[in-house]
C-alpha positions in Angstrom: -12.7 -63.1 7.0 -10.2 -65.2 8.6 -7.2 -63.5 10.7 -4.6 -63.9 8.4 -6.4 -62.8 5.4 -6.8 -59.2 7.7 -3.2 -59.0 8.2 -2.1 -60.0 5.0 -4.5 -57.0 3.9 -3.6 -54.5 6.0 0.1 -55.0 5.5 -0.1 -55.0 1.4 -2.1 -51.8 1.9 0.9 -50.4 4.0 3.3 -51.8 1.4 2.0 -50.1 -1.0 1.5 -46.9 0.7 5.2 -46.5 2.0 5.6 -47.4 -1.9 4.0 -44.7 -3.0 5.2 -42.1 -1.0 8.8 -43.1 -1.8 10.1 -44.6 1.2 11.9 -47.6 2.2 10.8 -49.8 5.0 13.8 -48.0 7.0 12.7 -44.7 6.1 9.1 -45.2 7.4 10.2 -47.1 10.2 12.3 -43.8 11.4 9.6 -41.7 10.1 7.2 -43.2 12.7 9.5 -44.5 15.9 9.9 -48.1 15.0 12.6 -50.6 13.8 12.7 -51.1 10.1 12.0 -55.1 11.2 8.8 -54.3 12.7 7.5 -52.6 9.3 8.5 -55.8 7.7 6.8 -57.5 9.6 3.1 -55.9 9.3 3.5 -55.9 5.7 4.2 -58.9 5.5 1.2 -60.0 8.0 3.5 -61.3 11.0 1.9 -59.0 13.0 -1.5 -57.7 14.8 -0.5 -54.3 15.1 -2.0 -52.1 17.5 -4.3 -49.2 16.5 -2.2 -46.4 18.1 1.0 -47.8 16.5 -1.0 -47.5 13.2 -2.4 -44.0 14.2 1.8 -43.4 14.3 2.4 -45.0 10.9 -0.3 -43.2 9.2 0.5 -40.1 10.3 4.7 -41.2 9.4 3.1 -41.7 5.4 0.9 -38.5 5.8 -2.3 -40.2 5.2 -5.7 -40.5 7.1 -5.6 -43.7 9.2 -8.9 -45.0 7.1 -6.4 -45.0 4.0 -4.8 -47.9 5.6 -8.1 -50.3 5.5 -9.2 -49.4 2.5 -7.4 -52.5 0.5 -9.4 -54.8 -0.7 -7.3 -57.3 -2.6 -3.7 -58.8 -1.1 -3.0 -59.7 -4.8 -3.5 -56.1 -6.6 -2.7 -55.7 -10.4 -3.2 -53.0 -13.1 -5.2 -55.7 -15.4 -7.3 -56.8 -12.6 -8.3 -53.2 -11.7 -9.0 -52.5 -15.0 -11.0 -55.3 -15.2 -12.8 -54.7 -12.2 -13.4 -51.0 -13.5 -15.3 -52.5 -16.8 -17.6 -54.8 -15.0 -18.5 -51.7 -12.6 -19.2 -49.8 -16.0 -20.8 -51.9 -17.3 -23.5 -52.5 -14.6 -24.1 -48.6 -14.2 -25.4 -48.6 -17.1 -27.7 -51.8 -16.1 -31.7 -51.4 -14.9 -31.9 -52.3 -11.2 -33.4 -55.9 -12.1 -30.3 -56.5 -14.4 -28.1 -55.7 -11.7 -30.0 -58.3 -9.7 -29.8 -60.7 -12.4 -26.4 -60.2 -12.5 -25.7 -60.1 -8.7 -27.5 -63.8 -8.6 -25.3 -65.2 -11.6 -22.5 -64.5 -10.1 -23.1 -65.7 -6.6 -24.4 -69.1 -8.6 -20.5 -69.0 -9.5 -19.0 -68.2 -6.7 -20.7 -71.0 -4.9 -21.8 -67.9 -2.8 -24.9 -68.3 -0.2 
């Protein structure tokens, strides 16, 4: 995963956090010790924050630091979560060797080693 990309994660994940809990970039900012500009930029993946300034953010949106690394898409949506919901469905309910099948097909899509 490229640098960026890990910024860019971490800060939609924070975005939509302080989203969530109702705040403004301000709010959170004051909530946690910092200038409202610095929030800006981690969400918006300006900067490599360090991990005791997110210990103090986390703790600012009441949530366990983990909660801020568990985003997995930059791009979120309701239809693509739903979407990505069906296809987990629908391989629970797959044989092992199905689920291998259709872990290979969709590398051989993805181009994927």
């Amino acid at each position: 995963m490229m640098d960026k990309e890990i910024l860019l994660r971490l800060g939609a994940r924070l975005r939509d956090l302080r989203k969530e809990k109702g705040l403004t970039q301000e709010a959170l900012g004051e909530k946690g010790g910092f200038h409202f500009s610095y929030i800006g930029q981690i969400e918006r993946g300006e900067k490599n924050v360090a991990l005791l300034n997110l210990a103090k953010i986390a703790e600012a949106l009441e949530v366990d630091i983990s909660q801020l690394f568990t985003y997995t898409n930059v791009e979120s949506n309701e239809e693509s979560q739903a979407d990505l919901q069906e296809i987990v469905h629908l391989l629970e309910q797959q044989s092992p060797q199905q689920i291998a099948m259709a872990k290979n097909v969709l590398k051989a899509i993805f181009n994927h080693k």
